[in-house]
C-alpha positions in Angstrom: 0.0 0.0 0.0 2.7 2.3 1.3 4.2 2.0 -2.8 0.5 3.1 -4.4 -0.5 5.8 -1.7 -1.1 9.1 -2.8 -0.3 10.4 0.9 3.4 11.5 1.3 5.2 9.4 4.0 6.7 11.3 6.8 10.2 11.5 7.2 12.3 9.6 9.3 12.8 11.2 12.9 11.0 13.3 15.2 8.5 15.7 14.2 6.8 18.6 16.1 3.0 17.8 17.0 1.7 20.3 15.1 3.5 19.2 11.9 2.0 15.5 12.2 -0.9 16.7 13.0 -0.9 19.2 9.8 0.4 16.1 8.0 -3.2 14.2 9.3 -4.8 16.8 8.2 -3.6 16.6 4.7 -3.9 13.2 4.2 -7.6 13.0 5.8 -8.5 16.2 2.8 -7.0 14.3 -0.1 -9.1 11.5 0.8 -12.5 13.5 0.9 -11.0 14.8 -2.3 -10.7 11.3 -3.9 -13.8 10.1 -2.1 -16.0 12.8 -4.3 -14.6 12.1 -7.3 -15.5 7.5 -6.4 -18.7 8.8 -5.1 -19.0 10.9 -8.6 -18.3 7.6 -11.0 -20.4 5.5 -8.6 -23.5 7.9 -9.3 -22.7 8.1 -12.8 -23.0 4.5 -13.1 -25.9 4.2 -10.7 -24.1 1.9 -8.5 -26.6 3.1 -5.5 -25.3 0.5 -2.8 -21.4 1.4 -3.3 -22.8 5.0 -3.3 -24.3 5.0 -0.3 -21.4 3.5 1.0 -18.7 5.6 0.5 -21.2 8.7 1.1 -22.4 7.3 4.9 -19.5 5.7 5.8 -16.6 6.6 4.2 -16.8 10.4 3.5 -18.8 11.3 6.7 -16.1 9.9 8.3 -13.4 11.3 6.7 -15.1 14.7 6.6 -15.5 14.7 10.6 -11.9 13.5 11.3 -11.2 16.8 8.8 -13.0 19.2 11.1 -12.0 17.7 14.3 -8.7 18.3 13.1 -8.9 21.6 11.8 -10.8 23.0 14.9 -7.7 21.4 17.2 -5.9 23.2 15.2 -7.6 26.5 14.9 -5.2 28.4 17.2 -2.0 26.3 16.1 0.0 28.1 13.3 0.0 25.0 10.6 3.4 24.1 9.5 2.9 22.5 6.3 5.2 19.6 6.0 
């Protein structure tokens, strides 16, 4: 998985909290950006079970970890990785 990821890998050592957790951030946005475009193609092809799927499940999910994130982080200065 780690060879076909879209999400960069973090480097090797120690890295400040508010760096990983910018990093988790990241990661958890590109998702809900790659989610949209699966939940796109499965309503294009009226795949309504898959749809509902990735919608209820998947992007809700995704979405929250997103906010929950960003509000813990609301007065942290991001350093983007």
């Amino acid at each position: 998985m780690a060879e076909v990821t879209k999400i960069k890998r973090p480097p090797n050592g120690v890295e400040e909290v508010p760096v990983m957790l910018s990093r988790l951030l990241e990661a958890h946005e590109l998702i809900v950006g790659e989610l949209r475009v699966a939940i796109d193609k499965t309503a294009t092809n009226q795949d309504s079970g898959t749809n509902d799927l990735l919608v209820s499940q998947v992007l809700r999910t995704n979405e929250t970890q997103v906010w929950f994130l960003a509000e813990h982080l609301v007065d942290t200065p991001l350093v983007r990785s």
